[in-house]
N, C-alpha and C positions, 0 to 999 in steps of 0.2 A: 659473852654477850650480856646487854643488859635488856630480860625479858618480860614483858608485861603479859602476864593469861586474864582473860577476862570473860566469868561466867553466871551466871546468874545464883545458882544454890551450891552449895556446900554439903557434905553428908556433916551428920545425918538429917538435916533440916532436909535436905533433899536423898531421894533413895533411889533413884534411879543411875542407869548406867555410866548416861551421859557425867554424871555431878561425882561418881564415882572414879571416871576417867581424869577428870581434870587435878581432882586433890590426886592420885596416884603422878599424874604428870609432872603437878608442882613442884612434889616433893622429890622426882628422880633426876629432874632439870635442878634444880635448887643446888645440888651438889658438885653442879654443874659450871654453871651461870647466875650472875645475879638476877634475882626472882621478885616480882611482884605480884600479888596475885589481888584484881580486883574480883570484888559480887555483891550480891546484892543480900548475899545470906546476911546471921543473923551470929552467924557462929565463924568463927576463925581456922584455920588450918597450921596447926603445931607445929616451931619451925619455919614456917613458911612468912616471909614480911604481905600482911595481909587489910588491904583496905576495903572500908564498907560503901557500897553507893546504897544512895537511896531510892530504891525500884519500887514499887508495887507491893501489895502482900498478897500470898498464895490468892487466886481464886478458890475457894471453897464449893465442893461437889453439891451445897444446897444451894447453891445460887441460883435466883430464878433467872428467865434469858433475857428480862428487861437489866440486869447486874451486871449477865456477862456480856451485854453487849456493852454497855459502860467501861465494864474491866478493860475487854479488846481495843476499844475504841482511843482511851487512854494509853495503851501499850503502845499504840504506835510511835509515842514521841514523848519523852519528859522531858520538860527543860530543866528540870535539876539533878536530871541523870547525866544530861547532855554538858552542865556546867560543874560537875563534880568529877567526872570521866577527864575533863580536858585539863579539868586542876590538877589531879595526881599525875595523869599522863607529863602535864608540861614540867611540875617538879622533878619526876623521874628520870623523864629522857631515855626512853625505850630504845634498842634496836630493830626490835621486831615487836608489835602489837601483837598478840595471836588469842583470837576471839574463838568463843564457844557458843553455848546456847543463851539465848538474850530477850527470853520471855522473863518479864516482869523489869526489864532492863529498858526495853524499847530501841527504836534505832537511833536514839542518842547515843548508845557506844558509837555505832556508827559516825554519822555527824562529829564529836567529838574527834574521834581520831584521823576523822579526813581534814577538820580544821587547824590540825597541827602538822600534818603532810608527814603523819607518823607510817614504818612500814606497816602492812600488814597483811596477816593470814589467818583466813576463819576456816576454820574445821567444823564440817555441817553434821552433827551426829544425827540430824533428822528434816525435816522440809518446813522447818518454824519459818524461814525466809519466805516461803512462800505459800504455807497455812496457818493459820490464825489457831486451831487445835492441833498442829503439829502432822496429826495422823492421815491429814486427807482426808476422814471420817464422819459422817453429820449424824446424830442420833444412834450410834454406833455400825452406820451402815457406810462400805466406801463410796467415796463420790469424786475423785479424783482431782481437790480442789476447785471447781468451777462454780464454789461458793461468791455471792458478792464479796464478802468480808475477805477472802481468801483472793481475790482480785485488789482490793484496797491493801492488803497488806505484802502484795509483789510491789507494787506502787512505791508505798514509802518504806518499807525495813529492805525488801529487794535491789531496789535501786540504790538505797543509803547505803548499802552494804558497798554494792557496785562501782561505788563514786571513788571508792579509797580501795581496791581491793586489790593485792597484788600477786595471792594465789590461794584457791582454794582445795581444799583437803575433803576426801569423801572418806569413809571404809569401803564402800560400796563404788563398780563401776555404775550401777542404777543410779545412786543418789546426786553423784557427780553430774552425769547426765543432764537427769533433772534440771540444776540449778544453770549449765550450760544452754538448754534451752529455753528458759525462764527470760535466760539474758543476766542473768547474777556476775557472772564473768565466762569468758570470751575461753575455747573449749583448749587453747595452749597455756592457762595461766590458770588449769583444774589438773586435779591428781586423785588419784585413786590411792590410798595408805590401808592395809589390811587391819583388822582388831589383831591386838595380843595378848595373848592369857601368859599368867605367872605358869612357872616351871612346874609338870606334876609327871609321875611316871604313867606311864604308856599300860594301856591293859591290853593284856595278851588274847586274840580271841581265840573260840569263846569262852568269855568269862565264865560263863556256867553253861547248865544243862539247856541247848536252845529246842528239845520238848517243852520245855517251861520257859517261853523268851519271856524278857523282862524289860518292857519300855519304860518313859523316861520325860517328864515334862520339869521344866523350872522356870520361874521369872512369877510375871504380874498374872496374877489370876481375873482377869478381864475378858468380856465380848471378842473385842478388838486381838486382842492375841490368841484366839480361835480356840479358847479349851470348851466351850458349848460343843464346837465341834468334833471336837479329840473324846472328850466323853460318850457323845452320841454314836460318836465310830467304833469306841470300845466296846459300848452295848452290845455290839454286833459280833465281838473277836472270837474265837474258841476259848473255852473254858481252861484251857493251861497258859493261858498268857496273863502273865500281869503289869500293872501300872501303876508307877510310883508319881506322884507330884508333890510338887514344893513350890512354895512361894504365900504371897497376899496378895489380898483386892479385893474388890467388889462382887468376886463368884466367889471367894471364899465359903459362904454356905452350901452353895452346891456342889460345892466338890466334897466337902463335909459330907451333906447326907449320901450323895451315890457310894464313897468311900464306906460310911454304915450298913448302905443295904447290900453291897458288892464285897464281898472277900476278897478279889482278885487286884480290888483297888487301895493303895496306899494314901493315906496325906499326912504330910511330913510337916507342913507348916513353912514359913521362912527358913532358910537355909543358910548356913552361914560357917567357916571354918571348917573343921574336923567331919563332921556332919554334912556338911556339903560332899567333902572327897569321899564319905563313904556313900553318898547318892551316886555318884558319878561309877565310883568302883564296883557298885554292883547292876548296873544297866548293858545291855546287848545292844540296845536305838535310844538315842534322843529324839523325841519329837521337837520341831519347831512351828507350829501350824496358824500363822499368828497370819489376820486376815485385813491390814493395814498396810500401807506402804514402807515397812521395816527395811533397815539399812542394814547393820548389820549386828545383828546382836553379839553382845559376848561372851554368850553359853556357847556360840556358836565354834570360835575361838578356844575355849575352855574342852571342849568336846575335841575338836581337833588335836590337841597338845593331848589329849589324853590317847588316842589314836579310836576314839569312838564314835561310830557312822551315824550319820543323822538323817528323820524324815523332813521335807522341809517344804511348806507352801511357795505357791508360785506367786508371791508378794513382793514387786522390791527387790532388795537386793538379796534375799533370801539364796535364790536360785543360782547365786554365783557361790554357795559355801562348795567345801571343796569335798568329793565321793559321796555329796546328799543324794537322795532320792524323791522326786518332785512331784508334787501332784496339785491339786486343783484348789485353792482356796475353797474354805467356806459347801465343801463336800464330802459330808460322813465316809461315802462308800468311795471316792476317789482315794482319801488317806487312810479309809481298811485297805485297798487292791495295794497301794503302794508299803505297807506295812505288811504284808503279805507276800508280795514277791522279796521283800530287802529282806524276810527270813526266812522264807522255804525256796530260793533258790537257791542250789548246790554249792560251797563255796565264794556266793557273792560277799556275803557282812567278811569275813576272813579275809579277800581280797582287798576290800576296800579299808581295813582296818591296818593291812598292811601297808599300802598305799598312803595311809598319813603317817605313820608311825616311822618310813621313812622320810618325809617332808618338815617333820617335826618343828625343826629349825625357823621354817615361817612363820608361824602362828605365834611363836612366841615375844611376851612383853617386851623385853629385849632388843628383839630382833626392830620390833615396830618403834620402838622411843628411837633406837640410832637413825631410824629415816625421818623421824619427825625433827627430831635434832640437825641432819644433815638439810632439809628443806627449810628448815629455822634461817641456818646460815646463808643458804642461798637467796633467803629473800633480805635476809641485815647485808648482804656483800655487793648485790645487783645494784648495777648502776640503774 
């Protein structure tokens, strides 16, 4: 097949999941199928036959809000995203179009690829089709879209999207949903596709001494991803538990200082390789307590493949990971009770670690490109 991906950032210009997903994708399709990879990045993917459109630049986190209403406003439509998008598209000659995230892109991807009557399939890593901040979040508090600006932009990227859209792809049955009743597309022509984490071995439980359990945060050190709250719940823990975190952002300093004044606390900083698996290898719970409408992350996956039980807010599509333990967004003592019972109940973490350890096989990268690959073809083959 000849494939067109088209996404907004690139790593490392971009660091997030989503942008991580798509260069991992390129290159495993690339070997595959003939591969084109449009974005708006800045930087190329190795390998990969790769063109630049010309988007937007980052919003910048001092932008005051007379800026980023400018920014948003503008993102709805470039016409020389829209007239650069149709150029390489009509050169190429796709079989399948398959879109990604398309902030700073605007819905000219869109537009473009409806006016070529090119297939297509967009895999939503998060709710940009129908929030302008992605997170559903205003000032870092949720607000479940009913933003004006998040009303103007179901309008035109929503609908654009909708005009050409021939199936879309969630992680999440939540996010799927979502975009189903939004009216993005019609609820037989949406699919649910799980995340996949790379190959790691299984940790036997427990890993150590669970007198001394040993939680477990990674990703974006932000509001929005609830570690204000994972902190504030830990203050609360017995004194033989501890908690390692890893990652960057914007709490970075305070996960800094409680980690100085706190023994029991770890910070590890960004995580990455070798380092990574030995975060992973020495945890009893992952927290995930992220208080946004998250799809599905892919520590979430990563913890899975490894056979390690997760606590997880009731955000999103959080609550469908598979042997989590749920509890209340955005409430210290709901995720102490639930991190309390998932270790001092008698053989529950052992149970449930079992229970993915034999399921393994789903979760993994693998497993999840052959279905992405398989739905590829069925939308290049459908009449």
């Amino acid at each position: 097949m000849r494939l067109a991906l088209v996404t907004n950032t690139l790593p490392p210009e971009g660091r997030g999941g989503a942008e991580a997903y798509v260069a991992a994708l390129a290159r495993e399709l690339n070997g595959l199928h003939d591969v084109l990879l449009l974005t708006g990045s800045k930087v190329g993917l190795e390998g990969v036959r790769t063109e630049h459109l010309p988007g937007l630049p980052e919003l910048g986190h001092s932008a005051n809000p007379a800026q980023k209403a400018v920014w948003h406003a503008r993102d709805q439509w470039l016409p020389r995203v829209h007239l650069a998008t149709r150029r390489v598209l009509a050169d190429f000659r796709p079989d399948v179009v398959h879109t990604h995230a398309v902030q700073r892109l605007s819905a000219a991807v869109f537009t473009a690829i409806r006016g070529l009557g090119a297939r297509h399939l967009h895999t939503a890593h998060d709710l940009g089709l129908l929030c302008t901040r992605v997170t559903m979040t205003r000032d870092g508090e949720f607000c479940g879209g009913r933003c004006l600006e998040c009303r103007v932009q179901r309008v035109v990227r929503g609908r654009a999207a909708a005009s050409r859209l021939d199936l879309l792809v969630a992680p999440s049955d939540h996010v799927r949903r979502r975009h189903v009743e939004a009216g993005v597309v019609p609820s037989e022509r949406a699919l649910t596709i799980r995340q996949g984490a790379a190959p790691a071995p299984a940790l036997s439980r427990p890993v150590g001494n669970l007198d001394e359990p040993r939680l477990g945060y990674i990703g974006t050190l932000s509001r929005i991803k609830g570690v204000a709250t994972l902190l504030e719940a830990f203050a609360g823990a017995p004194q033989d538990w501890h908690l390692t975190i890893g990652g960057s952002g914007e709490l970075e300093g305070l996960v800094r200082s409680r980690a100085e004044a706190d023994p029991r606390i770890r910070f590890l900083g960004r995580l990455e390789g070798e380092t990574k698996e030995t975060f992973y290898r020495e945890l009893d719970v992952l927290v995930i307590p992220s208080e946004w409408e998250e799809n599905a992350p892919l520590v979430a996956a990563e913890a899975a493949v490894r056979a390690l039980p997760a606590v997880v807010s009731d955000r999103g599509g959080l609550p469908e990971i598979a042997e989590a333990e749920i509890f209340e967004a955005r409430a210290p003592g709901a995720l102490l009770a639930a991190l309390h019972k998932t270790l001092e109940t008698p053989g529950l973490l052992e149970e449930r670690s079992r229970r993915l350890e034999g399921s393994r096989e789903r979760f993994l990268w693998s497993t999840h490109v052959t279905e992405v690959e398989r739905v590829l073809t069925q939308v290049a083959t459908a009449r």
